[in-house]
N, C-alpha and C positions, 0 to 999 in steps of 0.2 A: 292773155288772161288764162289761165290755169282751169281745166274741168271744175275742180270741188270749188272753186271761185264762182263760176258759171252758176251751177247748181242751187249754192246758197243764193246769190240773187234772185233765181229764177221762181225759189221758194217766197223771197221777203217779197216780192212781185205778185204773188198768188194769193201769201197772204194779205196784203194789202187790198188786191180787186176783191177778193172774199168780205172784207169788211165790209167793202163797198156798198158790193150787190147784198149782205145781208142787213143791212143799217136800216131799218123800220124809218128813221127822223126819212132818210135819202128818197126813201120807197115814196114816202108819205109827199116830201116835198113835189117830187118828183110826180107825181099824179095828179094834185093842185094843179100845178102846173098846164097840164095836157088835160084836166077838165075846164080847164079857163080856156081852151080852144087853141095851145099851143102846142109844138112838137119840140122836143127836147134833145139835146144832145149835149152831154155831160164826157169832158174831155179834161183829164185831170194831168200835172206834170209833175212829178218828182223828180228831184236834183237827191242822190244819195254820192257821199263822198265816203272812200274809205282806203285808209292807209296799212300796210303789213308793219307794226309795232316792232321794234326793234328788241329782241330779247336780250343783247347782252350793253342794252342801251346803262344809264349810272340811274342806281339805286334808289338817289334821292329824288328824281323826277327831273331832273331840269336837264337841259338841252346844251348843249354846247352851242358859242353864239354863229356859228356858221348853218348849224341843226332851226337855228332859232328863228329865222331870216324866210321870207316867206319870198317864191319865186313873182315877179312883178308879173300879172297875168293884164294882157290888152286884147282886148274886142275891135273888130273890123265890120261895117258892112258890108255882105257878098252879094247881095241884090238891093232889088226895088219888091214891096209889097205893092197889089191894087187893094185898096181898101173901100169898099162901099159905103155908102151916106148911112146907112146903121154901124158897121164900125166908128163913122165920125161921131153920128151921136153919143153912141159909149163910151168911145175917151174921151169926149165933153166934161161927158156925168161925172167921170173921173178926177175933170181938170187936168188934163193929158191934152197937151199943144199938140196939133196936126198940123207939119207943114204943110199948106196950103199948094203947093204946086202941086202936091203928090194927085191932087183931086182928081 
C-alpha cells in the first residue's frame, strides 16, 4: 500500500474516532451506563473497502463483462473461540444458535 494511501486512512480513522469521542448522545449514553453501576467498554469495527478507479476505464459507465464479475470470496474457521455463559446469553437475545459443545 502506497504512503499517501496510508495517510488518507489514517486520517478517515481519526476522523471517525473524533466523532466518536465528541458525540454528546455517546458521552451521554455512555455515563447512564456507568451510573447504573456498570463499566463499559465500547469497541467499534469498520469494514472500509476501496478501489483505484480506472481512469481511462469507457465513458459511458459500464464495465466490460470480465470487469463485471465479482471474484467468489470464501471464509474458513482458523480456530475455536471460548465463549463464556454471558456471551451465550447475548447471542440468545439475539436468536444466534450456540453450538452447544463449544460450552
Amino acid at each position: 500500500m502506497d504512503e499517501p494511501l496510508k495517510h488518507l486512512m489514517q486520517e478517515l480513522g481519526n476522523a471517525i474516532n473524533d466523532s466518536l469521542s465528541e458525540s454528546d448522545r455517546i458521552a451521554e449514553a455512555i455515563g447512564e451506563i456507568k451510573r447504573a453501576g456498570y463499566d463499559v467498554f465500547l469497541v467499534l469495527e469498520a469494514t472500509i473497502g476501496f478501489n483505484r478507479r480506472d481512469e481511462s476505464g469507457d465513458e459511458d459507465g459500464e464495465l466490460e463483462e470480465s470487469e463485471a464479475e465479482e471474484p467468489k470470496r470464501t471464509f474458513e474457521a482458523t480456530g475455536k473461540i471460548k465463549l463464556t455463559t454471558q456471551d451465550h446469553r447475548f447471542l440468545r437475545a439475539l436468536k444466534i444458535a450456540v453450538d452447544e459443545e463449544n460450552r
